[in-house]
Each structure stands twice: as structure tokens, then as C-alpha cells.
PDB file of N, CA, C and O in Angstrom, chain B, residues numbered from 101:
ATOM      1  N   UNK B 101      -1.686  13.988 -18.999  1.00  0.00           N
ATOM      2  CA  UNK B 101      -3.000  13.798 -18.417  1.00  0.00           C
ATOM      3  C   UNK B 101      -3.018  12.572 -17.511  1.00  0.00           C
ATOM      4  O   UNK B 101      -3.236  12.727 -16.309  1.00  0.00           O
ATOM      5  N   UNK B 102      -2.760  11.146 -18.116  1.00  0.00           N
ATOM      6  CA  UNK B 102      -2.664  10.302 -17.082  1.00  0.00           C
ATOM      7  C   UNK B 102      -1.622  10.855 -16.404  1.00  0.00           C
ATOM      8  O   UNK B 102      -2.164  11.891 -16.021  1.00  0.00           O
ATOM      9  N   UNK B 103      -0.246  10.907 -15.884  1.00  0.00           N
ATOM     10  CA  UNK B 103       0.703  10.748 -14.916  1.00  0.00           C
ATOM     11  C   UNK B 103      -0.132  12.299 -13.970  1.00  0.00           C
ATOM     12  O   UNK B 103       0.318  12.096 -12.843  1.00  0.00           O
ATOM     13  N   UNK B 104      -0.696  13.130 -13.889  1.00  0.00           N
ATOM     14  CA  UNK B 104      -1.958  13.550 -13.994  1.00  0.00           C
ATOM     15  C   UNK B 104      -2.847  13.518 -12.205  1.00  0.00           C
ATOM     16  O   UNK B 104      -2.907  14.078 -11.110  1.00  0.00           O
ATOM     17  N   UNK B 105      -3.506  12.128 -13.244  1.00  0.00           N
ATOM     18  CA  UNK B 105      -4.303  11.659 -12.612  1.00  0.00           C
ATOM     19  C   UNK B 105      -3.936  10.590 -11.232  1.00  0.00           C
ATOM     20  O   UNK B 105      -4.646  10.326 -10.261  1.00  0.00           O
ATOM     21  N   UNK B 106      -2.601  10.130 -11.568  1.00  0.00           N
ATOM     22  CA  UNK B 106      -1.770   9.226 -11.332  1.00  0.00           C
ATOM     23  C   UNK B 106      -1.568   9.852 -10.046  1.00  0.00           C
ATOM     24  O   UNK B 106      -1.772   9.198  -9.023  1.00  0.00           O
ATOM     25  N   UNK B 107      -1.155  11.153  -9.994  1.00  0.00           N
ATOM     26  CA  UNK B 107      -0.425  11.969  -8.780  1.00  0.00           C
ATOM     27  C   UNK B 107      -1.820  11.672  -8.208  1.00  0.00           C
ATOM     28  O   UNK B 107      -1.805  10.770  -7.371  1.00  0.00           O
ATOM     29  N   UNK B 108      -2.940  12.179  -8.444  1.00  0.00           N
ATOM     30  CA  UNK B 108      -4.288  12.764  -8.029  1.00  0.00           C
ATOM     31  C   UNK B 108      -4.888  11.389  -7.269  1.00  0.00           C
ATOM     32  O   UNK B 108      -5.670  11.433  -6.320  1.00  0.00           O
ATOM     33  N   UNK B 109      -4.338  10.096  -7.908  1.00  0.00           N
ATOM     34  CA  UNK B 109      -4.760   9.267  -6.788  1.00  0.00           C
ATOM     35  C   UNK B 109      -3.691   8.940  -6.068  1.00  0.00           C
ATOM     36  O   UNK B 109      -3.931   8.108  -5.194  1.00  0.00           O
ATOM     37  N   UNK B 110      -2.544   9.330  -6.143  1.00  0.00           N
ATOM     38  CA  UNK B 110      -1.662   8.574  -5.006  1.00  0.00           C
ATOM     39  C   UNK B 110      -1.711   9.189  -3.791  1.00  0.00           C
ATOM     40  O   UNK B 110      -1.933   8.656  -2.704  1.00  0.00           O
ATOM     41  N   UNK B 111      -1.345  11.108  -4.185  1.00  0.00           N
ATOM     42  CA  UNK B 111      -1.767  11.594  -2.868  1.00  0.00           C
ATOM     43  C   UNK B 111      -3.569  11.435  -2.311  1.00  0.00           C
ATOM     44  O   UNK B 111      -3.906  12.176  -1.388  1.00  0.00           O
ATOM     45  N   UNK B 112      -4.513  10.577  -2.844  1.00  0.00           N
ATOM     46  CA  UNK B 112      -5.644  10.281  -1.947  1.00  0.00           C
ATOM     47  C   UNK B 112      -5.290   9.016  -1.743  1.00  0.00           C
ATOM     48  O   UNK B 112      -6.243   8.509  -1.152  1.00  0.00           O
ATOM     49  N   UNK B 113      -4.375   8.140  -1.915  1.00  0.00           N
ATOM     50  CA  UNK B 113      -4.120   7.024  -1.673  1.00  0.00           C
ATOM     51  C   UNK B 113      -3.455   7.328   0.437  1.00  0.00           C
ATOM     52  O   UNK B 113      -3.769   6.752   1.479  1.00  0.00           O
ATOM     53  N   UNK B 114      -2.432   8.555   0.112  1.00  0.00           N
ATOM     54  CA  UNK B 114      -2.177   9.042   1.194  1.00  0.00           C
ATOM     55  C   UNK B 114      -2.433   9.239   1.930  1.00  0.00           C
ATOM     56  O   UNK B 114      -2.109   8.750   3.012  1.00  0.00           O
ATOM     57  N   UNK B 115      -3.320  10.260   1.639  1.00  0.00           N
ATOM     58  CA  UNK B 115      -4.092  10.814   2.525  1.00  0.00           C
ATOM     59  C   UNK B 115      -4.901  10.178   3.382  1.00  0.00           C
ATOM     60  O   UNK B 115      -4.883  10.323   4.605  1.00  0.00           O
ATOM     61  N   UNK B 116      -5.722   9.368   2.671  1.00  0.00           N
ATOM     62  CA  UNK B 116      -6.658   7.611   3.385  1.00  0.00           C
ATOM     63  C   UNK B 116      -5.644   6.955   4.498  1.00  0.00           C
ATOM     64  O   UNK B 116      -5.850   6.638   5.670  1.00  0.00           O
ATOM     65  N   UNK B 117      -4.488   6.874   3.692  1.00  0.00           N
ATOM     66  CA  UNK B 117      -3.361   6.072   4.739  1.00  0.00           C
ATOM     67  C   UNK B 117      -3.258   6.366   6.265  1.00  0.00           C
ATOM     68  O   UNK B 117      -3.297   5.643   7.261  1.00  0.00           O
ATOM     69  N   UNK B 118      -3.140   7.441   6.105  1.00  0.00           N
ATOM     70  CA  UNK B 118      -2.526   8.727   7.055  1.00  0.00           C
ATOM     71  C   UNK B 118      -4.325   8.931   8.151  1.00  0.00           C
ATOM     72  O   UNK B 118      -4.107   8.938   9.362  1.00  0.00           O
ATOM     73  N   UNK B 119      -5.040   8.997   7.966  1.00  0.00           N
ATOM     74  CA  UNK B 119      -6.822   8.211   8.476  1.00  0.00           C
ATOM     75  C   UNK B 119      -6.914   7.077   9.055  1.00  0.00           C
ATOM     76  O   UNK B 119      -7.627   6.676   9.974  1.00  0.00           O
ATOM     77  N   UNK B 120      -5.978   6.512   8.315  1.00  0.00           N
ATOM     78  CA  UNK B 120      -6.178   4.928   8.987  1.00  0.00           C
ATOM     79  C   UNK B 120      -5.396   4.485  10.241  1.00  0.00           C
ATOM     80  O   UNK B 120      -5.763   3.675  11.092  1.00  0.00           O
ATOM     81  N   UNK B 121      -4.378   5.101  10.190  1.00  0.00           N
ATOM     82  CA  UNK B 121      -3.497   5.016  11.496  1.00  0.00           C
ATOM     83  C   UNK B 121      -2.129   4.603  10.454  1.00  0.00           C
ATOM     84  O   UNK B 121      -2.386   3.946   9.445  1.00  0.00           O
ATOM     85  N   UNK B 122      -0.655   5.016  10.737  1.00  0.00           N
ATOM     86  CA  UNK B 122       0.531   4.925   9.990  1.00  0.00           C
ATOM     87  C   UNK B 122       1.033   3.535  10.856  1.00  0.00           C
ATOM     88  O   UNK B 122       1.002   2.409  10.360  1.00  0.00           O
ATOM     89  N   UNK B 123       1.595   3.893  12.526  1.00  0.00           N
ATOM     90  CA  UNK B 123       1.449   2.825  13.425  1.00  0.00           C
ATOM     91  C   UNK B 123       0.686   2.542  14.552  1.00  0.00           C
ATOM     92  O   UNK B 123      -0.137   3.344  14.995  1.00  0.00           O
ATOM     93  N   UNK B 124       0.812   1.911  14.838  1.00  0.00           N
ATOM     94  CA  UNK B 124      -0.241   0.941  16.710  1.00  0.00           C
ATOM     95  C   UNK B 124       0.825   0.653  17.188  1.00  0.00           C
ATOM     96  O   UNK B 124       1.377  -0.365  16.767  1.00  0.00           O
ATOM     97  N   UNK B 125       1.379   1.345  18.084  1.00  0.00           N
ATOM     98  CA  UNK B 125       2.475   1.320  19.273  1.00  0.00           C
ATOM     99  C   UNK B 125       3.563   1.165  18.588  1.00  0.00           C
ATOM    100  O   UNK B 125       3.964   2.186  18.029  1.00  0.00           O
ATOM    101  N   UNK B 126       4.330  -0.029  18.413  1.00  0.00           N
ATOM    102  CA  UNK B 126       5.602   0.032  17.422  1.00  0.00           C
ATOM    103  C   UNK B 126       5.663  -1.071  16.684  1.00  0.00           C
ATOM    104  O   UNK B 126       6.680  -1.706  16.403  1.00  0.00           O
ATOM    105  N   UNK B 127       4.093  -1.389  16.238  1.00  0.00           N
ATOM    106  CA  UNK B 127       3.873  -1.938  15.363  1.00  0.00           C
ATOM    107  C   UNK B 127       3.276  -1.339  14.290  1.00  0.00           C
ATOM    108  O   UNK B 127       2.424  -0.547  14.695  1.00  0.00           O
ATOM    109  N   UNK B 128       3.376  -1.382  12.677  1.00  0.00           N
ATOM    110  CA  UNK B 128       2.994  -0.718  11.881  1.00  0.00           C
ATOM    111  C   UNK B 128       1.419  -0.426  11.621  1.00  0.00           C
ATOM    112  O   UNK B 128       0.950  -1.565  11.628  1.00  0.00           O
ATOM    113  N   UNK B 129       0.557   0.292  11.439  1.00  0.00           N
ATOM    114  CA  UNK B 129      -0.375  -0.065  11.401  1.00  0.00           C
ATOM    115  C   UNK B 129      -1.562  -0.225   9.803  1.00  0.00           C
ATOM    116  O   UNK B 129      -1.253  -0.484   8.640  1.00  0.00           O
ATOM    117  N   UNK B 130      -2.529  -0.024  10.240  1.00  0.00           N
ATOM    118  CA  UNK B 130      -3.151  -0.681   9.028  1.00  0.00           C
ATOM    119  C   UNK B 130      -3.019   0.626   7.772  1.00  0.00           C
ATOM    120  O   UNK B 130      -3.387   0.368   6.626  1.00  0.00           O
ATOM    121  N   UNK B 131      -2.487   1.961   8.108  1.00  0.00           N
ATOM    122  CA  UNK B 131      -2.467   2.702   6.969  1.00  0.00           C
ATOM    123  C   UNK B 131      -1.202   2.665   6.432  1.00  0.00           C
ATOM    124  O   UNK B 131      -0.967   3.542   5.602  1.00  0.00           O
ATOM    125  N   UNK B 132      -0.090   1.673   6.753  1.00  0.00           N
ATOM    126  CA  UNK B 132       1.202   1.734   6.733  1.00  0.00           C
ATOM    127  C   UNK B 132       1.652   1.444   5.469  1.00  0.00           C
ATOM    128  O   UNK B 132       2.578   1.956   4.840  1.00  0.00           O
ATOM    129  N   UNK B 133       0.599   0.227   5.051  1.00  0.00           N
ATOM    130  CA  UNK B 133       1.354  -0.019   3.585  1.00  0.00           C
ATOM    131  C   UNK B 133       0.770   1.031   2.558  1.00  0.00           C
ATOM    132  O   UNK B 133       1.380   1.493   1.593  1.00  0.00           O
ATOM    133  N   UNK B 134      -0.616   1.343   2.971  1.00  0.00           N
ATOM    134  CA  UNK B 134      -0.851   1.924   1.989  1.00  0.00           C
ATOM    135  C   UNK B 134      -0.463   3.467   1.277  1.00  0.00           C
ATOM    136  O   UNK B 134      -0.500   3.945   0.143  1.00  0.00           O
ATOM    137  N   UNK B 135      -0.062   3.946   2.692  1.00  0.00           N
ATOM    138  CA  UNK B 135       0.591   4.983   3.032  1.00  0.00           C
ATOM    139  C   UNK B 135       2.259   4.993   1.890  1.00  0.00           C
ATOM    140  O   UNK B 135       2.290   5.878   1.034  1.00  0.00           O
ATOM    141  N   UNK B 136       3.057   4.360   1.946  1.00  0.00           N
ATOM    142  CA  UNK B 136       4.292   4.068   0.878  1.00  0.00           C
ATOM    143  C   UNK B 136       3.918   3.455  -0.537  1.00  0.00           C
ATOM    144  O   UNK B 136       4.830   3.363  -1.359  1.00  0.00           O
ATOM    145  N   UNK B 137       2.303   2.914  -0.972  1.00  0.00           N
ATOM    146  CA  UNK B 137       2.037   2.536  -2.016  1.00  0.00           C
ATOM    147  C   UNK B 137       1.883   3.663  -2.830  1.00  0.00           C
ATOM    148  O   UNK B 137       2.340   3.844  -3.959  1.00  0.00           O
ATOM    149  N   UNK B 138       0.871   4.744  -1.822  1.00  0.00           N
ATOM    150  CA  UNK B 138       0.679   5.855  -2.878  1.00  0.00           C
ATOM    151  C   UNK B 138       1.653   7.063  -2.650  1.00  0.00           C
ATOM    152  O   UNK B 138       1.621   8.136  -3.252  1.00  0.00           O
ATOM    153  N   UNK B 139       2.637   6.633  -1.538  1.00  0.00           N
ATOM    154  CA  UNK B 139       4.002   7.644  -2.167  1.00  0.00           C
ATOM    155  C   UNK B 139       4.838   7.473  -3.340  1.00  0.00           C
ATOM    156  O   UNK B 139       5.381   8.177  -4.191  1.00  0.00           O
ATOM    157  N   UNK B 140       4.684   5.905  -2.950  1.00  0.00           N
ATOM    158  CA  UNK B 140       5.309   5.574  -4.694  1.00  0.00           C
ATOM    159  C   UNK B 140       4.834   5.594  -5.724  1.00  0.00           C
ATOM    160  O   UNK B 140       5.445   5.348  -6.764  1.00  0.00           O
ATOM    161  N   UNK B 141       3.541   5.918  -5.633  1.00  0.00           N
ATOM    162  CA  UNK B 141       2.781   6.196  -7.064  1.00  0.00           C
ATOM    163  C   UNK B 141       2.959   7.871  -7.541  1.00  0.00           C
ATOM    164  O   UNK B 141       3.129   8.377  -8.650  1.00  0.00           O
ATOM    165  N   UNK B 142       2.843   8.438  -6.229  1.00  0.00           N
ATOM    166  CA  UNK B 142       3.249  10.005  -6.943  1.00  0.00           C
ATOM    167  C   UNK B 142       4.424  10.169  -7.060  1.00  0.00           C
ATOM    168  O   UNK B 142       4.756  11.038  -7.866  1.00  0.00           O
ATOM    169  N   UNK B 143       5.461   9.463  -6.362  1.00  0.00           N
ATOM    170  CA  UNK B 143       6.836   9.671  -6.968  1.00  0.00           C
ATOM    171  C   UNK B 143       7.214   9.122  -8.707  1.00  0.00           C
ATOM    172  O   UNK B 143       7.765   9.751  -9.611  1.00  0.00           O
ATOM    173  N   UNK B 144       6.705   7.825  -8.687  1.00  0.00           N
ATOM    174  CA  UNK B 144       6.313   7.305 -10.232  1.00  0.00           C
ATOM    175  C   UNK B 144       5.893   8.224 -11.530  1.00  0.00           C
ATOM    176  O   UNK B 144       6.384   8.288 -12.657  1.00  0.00           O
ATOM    177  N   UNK B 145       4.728   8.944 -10.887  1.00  0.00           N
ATOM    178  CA  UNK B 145       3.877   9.427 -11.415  1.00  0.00           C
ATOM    179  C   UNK B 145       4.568  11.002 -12.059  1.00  0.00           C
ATOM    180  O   UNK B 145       4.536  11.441 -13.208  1.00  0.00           O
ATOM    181  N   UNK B 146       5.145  11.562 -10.856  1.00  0.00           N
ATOM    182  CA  UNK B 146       5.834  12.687 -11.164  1.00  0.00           C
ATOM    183  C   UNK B 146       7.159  12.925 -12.073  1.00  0.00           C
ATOM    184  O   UNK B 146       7.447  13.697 -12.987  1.00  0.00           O
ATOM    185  N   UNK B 147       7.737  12.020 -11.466  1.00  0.00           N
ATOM    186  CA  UNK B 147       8.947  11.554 -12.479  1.00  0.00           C
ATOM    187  C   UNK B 147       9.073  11.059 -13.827  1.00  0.00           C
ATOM    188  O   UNK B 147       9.895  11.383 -14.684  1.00  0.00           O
ATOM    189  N   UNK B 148       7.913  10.031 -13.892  1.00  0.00           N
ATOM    190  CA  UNK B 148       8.133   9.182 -15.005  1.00  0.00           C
ATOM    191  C   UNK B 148       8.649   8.150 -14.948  1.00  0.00           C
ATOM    192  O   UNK B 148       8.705   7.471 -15.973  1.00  0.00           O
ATOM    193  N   UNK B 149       9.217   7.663 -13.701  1.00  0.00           N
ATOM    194  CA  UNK B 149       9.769   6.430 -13.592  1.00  0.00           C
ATOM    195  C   UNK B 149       8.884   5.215 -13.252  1.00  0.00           C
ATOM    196  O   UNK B 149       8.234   4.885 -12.260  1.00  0.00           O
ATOM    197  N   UNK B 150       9.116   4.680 -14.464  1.00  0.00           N
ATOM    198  CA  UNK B 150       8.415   3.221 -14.567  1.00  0.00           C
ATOM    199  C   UNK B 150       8.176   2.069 -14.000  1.00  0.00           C
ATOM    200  O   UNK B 150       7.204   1.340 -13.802  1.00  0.00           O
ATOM    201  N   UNK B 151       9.663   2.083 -13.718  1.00  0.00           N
ATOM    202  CA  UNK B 151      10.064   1.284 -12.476  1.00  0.00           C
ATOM    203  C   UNK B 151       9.486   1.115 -11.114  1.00  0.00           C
ATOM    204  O   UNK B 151       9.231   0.048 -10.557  1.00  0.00           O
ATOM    205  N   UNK B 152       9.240   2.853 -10.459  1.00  0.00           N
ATOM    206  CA  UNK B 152       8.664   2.845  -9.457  1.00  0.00           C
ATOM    207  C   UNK B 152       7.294   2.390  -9.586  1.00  0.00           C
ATOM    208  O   UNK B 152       6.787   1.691  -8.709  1.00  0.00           O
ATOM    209  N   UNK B 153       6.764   2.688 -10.460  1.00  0.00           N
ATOM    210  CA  UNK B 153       5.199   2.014 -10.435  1.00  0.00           C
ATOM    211  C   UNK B 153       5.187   0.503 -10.065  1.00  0.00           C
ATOM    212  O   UNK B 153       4.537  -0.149  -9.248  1.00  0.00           O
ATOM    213  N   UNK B 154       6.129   0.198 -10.955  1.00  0.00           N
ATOM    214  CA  UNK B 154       5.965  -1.526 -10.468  1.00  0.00           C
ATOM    215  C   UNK B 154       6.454  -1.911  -9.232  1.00  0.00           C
ATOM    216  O   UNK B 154       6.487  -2.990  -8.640  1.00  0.00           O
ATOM    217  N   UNK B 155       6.758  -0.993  -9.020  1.00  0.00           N
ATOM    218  CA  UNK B 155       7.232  -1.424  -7.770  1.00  0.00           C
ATOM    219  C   UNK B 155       6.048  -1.323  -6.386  1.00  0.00           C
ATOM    220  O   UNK B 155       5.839  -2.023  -5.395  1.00  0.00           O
ATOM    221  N   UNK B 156       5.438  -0.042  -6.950  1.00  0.00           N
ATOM    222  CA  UNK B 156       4.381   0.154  -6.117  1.00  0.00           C
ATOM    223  C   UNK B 156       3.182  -0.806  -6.209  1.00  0.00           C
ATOM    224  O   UNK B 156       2.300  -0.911  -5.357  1.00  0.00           O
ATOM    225  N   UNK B 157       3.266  -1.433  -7.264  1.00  0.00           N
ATOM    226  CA  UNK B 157       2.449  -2.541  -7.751  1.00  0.00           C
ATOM    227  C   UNK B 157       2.833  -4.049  -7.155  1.00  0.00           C
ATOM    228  O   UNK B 157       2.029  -4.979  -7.089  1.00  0.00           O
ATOM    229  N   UNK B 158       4.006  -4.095  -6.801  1.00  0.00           N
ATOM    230  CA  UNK B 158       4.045  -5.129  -6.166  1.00  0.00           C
ATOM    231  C   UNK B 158       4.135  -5.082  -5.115  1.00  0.00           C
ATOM    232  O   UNK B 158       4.421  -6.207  -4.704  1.00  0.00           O
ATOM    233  N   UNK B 159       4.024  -4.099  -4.017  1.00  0.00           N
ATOM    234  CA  UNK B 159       4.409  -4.074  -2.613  1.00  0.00           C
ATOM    235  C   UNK B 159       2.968  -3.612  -2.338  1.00  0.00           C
ATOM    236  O   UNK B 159       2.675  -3.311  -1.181  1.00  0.00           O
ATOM    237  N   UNK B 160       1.799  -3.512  -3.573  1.00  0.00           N
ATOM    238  CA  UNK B 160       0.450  -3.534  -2.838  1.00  0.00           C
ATOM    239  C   UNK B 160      -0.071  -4.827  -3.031  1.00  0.00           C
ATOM    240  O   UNK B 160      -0.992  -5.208  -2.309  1.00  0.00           O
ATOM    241  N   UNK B 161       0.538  -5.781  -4.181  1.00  0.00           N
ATOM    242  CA  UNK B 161       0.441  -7.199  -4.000  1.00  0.00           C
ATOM    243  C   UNK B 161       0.801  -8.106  -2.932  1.00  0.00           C
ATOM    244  O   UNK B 161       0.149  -9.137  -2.766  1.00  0.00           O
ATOM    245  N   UNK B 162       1.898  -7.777  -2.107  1.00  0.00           N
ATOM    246  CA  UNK B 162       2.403  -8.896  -1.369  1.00  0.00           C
ATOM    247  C   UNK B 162       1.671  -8.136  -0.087  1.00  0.00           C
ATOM    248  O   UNK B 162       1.358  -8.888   0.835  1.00  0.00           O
ATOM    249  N   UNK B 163       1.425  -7.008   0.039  1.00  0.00           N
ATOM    250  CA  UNK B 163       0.442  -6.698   1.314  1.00  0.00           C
ATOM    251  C   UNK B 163      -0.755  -6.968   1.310  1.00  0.00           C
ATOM    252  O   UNK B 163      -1.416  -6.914   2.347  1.00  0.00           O
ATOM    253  N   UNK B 164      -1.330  -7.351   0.006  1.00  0.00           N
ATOM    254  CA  UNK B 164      -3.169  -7.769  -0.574  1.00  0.00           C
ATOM    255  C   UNK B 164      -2.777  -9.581   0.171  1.00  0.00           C
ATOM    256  O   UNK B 164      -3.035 -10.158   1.227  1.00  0.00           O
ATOM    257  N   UNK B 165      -2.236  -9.830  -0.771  1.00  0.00           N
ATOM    258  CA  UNK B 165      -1.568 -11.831  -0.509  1.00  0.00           C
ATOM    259  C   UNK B 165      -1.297 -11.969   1.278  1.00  0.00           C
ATOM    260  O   UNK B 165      -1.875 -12.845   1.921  1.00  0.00           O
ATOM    261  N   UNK B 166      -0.351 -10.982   1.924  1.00  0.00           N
ATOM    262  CA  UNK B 166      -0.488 -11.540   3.125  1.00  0.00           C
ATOM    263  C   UNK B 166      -1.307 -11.193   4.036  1.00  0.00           C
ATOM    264  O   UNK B 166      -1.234 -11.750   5.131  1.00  0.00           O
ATOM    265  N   UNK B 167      -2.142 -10.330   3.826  1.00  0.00           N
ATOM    266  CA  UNK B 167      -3.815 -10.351   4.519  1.00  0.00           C
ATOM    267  C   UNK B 167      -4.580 -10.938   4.211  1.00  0.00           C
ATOM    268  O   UNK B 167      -5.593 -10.941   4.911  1.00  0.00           O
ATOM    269  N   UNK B 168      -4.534 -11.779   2.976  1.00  0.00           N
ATOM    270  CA  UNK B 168      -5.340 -12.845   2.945  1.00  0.00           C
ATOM    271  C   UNK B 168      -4.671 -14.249   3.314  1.00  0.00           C
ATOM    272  O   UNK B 168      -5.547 -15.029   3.688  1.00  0.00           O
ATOM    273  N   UNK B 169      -3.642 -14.706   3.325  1.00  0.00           N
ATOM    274  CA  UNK B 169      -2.953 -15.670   4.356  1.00  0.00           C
ATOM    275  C   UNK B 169      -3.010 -15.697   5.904  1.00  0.00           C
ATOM    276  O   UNK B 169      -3.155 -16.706   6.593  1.00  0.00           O
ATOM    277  N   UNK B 170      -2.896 -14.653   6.256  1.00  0.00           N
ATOM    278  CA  UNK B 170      -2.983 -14.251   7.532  1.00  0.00           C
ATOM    279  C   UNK B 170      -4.844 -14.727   8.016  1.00  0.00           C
ATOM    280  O   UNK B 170      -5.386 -15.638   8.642  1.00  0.00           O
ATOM    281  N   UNK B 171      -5.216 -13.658   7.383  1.00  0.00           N
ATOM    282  CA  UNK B 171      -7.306 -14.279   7.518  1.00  0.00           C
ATOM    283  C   UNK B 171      -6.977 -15.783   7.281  1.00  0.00           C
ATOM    284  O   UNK B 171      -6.699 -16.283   8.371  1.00  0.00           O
ATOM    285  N   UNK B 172      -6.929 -16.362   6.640  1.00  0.00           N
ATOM    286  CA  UNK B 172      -6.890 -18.302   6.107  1.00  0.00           C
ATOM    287  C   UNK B 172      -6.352 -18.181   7.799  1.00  0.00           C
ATOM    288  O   UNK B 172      -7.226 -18.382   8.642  1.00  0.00           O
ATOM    289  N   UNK B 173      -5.166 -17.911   8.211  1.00  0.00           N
ATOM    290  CA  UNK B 173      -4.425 -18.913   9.202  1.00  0.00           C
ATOM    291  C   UNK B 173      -5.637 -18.511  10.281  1.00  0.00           C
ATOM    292  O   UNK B 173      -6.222 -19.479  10.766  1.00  0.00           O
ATOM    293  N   UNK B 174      -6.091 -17.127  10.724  1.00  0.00           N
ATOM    294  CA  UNK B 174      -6.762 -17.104  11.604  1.00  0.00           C
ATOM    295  C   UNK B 174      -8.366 -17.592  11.773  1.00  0.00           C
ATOM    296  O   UNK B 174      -9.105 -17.712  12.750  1.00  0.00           O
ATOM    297  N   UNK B 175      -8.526 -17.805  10.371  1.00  0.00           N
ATOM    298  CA  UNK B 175      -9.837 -18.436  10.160  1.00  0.00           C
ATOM    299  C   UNK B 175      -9.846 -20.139  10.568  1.00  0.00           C
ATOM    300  O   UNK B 175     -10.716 -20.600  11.307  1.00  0.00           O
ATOM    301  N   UNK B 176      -8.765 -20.969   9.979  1.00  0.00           N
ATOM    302  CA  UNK B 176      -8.822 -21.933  10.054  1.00  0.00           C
ATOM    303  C   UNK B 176      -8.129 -22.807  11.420  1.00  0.00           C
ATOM    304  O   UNK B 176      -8.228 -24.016  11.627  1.00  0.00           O
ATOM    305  N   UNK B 177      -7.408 -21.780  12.258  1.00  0.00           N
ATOM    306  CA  UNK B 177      -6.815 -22.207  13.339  1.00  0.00           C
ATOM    307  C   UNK B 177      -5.381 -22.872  12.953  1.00  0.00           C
ATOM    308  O   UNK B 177      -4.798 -22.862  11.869  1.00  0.00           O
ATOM    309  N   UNK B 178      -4.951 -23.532  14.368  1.00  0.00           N
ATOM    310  CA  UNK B 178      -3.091 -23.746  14.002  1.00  0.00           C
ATOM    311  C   UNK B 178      -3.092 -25.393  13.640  1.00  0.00           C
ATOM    312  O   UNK B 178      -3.258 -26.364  14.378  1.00  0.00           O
ATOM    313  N   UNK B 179      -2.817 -25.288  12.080  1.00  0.00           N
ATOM    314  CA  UNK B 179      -2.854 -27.001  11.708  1.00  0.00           C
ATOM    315  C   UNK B 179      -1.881 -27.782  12.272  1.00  0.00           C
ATOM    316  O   UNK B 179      -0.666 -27.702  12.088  1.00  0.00           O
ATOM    317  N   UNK B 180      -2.589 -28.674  13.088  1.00  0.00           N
ATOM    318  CA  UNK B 180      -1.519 -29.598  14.150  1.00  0.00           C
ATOM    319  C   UNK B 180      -2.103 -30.924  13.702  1.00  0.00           C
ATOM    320  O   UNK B 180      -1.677 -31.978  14.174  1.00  0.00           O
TER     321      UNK B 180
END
């Protein structure tokens, strides 16, 4: 039931991704990470591999952390 439900949000995790734009010219764009977060959740999910979850868990952490570093730098300007 959960691994389940698990699939059921990764492919809408996808799907959203794939809405948002994958890239902006040949730069990645804003559905990019989220787009491989919830592939790795239904691959996780389907399999059983544990591993992949955390993994998907941390590569939606360090993309959460550097959009909010990124906002700070552009909010606060270039400390000189």
C-alpha cells in the first residue's frame, strides 16, 4: 500500500516537472530537479530499494538549500 502510494506521488511529482519546463536553452530548468526527484521515488518505490529513496531525499535537499542560498545572495547583493 505505501510503496503504492509512493509510485502515485512520484509519477505526479513528474508529471508537475515536465509543466514546469525540464530546460531554458542549455540551461536546466526549473522542472529539472524535480523531474529526477520523482523518478527516483518511483524507481525506489517500485523496487524496494531503500537506498534510492534517500537518495531522492537528498538531491531534493541540496536543490531546496541552494535556492535558498542563491535568493540570500540575490537578495542581499555582492558582499564587498
Amino acid at each position: 500500500m505505501f510503496a503504492g502510494c509512493l509510485v502515485v506521488l512520484g509519477l505526479y511529482i513528474v508529471w508537475n516537472a515536465l509543466a514546469y519546463g525540464y530546460m531554458r536553452g542549455t540551461t536546466p530548468g526549473p522542472g529539472f530537479f524535480p523531474f529526477w526527484v520523482g523518478l527516483i521515488v518511483v524507481l525506489a518505490a517500485s523496487t524496494g530499494a531503500r537506498a534510492s529513496l534517500d537518495a531522492a531525499i537528498v538531491i531534493a535537499l541540496i536543490g531546496f538549500l541552494s535556492t535558498v542560498a542563491y535568493a540570500t545572495y540575490v537578495e542581499r547583493g555582492d558582499p564587498q
